[in-house]
C-alpha positions in Angstrom: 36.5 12.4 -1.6 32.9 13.2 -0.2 30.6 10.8 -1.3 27.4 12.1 -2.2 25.2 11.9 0.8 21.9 10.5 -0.1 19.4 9.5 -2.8 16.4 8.6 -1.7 15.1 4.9 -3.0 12.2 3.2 -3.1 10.1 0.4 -3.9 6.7 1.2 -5.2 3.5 -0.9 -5.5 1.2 0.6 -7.8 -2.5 -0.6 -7.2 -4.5 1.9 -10.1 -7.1 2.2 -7.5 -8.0 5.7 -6.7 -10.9 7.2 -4.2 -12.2 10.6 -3.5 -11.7 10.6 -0.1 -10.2 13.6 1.8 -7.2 12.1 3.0 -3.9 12.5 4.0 -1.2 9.8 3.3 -0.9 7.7 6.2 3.1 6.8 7.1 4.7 4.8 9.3 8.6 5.3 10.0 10.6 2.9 11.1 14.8 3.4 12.3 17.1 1.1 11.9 21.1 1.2 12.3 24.4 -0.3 10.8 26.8 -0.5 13.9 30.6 0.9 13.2 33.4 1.5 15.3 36.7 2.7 15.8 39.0 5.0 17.8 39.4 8.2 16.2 37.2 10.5 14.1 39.0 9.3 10.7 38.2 5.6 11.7 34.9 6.1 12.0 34.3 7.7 8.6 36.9 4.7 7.1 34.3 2.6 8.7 31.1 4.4 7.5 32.1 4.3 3.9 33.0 0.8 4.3 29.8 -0.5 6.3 26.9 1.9 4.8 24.3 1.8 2.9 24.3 1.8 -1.2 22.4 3.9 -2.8 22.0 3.4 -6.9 25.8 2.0 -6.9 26.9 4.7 -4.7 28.1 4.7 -1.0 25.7 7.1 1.1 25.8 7.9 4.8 22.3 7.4 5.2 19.5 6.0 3.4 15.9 6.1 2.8 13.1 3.7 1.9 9.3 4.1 1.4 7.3 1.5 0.0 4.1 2.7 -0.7 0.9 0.8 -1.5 -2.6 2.4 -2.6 -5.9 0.6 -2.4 -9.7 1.3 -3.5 -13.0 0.3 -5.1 -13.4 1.4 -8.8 -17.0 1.7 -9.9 -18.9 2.3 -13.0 -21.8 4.4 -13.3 -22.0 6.9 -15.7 -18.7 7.5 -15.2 -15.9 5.7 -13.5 -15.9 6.7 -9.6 -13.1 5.4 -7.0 -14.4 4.5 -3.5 -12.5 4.0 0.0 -9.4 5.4 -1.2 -6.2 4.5 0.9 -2.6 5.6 0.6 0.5 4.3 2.7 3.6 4.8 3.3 6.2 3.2 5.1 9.4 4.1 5.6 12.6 2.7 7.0 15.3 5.3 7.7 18.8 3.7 8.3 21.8 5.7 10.0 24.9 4.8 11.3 25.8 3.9 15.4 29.1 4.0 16.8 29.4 0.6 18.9 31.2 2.5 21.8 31.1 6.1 21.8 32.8 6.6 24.8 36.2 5.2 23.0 36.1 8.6 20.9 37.8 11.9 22.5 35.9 14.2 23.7 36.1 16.6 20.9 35.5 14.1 18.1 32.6 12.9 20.0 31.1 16.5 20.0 31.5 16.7 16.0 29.9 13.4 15.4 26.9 13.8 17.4 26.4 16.6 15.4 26.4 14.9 12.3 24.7 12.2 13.4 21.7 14.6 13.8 22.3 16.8 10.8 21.8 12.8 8.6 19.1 12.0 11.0 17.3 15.5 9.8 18.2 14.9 6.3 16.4 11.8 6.0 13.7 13.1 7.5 13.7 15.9 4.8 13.5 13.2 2.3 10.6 11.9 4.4 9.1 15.1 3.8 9.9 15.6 0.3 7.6 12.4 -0.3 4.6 13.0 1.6 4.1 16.1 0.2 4.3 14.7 -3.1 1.9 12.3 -2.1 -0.3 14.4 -0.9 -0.4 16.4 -4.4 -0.4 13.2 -6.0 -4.1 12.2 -4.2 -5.5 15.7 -5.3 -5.0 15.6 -8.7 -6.4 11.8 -8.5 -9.8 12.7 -7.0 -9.9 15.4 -9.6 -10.0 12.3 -12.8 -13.1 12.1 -14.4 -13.1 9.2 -16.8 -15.9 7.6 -18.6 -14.8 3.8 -17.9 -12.6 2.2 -15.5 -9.7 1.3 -18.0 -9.5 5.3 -18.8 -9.4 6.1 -15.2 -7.1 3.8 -14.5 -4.5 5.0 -17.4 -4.9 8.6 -16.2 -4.1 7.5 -12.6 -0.7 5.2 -13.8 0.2 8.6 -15.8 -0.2 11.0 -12.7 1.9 8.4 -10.5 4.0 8.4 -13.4 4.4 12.3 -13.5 4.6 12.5 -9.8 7.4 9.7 -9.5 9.5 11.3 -11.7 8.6 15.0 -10.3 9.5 13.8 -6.5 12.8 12.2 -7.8 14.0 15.3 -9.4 13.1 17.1 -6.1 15.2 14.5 -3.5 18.0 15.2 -6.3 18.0 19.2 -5.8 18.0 18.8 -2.1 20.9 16.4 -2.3 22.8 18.9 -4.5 22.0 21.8 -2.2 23.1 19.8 1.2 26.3 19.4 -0.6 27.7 22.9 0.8 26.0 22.2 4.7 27.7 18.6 4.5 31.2 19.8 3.6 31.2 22.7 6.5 30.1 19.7 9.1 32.8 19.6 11.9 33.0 16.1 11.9 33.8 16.0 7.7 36.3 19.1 8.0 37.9 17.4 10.3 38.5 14.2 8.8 39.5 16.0 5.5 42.4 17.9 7.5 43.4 14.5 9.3 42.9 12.8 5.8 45.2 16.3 3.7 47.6 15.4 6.9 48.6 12.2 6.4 48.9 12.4 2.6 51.0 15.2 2.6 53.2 12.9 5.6 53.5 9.9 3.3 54.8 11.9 0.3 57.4 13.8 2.6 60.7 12.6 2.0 
């Protein structure tokens, strides 16, 4: 069984403080790794599902975090206005590290360096995925107009709201679609015929 690769997660602090400023999202990205080990290519996958990350409930590969935090000024005039916007996000991408790589064969140290950059990219996909949500997130919040501070502020929690829920939907479709590029991975093949092998051996008479 493949387990499903990746859902992004995060943990989100709302501030309903929004700003006209022509800004992009500042990020900061941050790498960390579990360590895993083991001998063969079938090992080291054993030992992935068994030392990863979860992801809601499920085993992943990978996993990514963004904890974002948004900061202004609101001000009433004649209307509600938002001053010294600020978005930022941080994120903390965690992959897996073989202890000793130079244990594996040559051949299955070829296929997992490949994978190890095609989760590396796919993280950084889902990196993607939420900065540009962000950034079409602070658009449509310079664009509120609002004739106090409480309306602004519940047309603000509705677009984070919206977008939330928009971005989430989006990470899922990737996921789905990086199904197909997973399964043809050399490393995975591999330790699906190794895996087909031995079941087939132990129900051999």
């Amino acid at each position: 069984m493949i387990y499903r690769l990746l859902q992004v997660t995060a943990t989100l602090s709302f501030l309903a403080l929004w700003a006209g400023a022509e800004a992009k999202p500042v990020q900061t990205t941050k790498y960390t790794y579990y360590s895993i080990g083991g001998a063969s290519a079938t090992a080291i996958y054993t030992n992935m599902l068994r030392r990863g990350p979860h992801v809601n409930g499920q085993k992943a590969y990978a996993a990514t975090s963004a904890t974002t935090s948004q900061d202004g000024r609101l001000l009433q005039a004649k209307s509600c206005v938002v001053q010294d916007y600020r978005l930022k996000i941080d994120f903390v991408i965690r992959l897996p590290q073989i202890k000793n790589e130079s244990a594996l064969p040559s051949s299955d140290r070829t296929r997992w360096r490949q994978f190890s950059q095609f989760l590396k990219k796919h993280e950084e996909t889902h990196r993607s995925i939420w900065l540009a949500c962000a950034q079409d997130l602070e658009s449509k919040a310079r664009a509120i107009v609002a004739d106090n501070c409480a309306e602004a502020d519940a047309k603000a929690a509705k677009l984070w709201d919206q977008m939330r829920k928009t971005c989430s939907r989006k990470h899922d479709a990737f996921d789905a679609a990086e199904q197909k590029r997973l399964m043809q991975q050399p490393f995975v093949r591999h330790v699906m015929r190794k895996k087909g092998s031995l079941a087939h051996a132990a129900k051999a008479p």
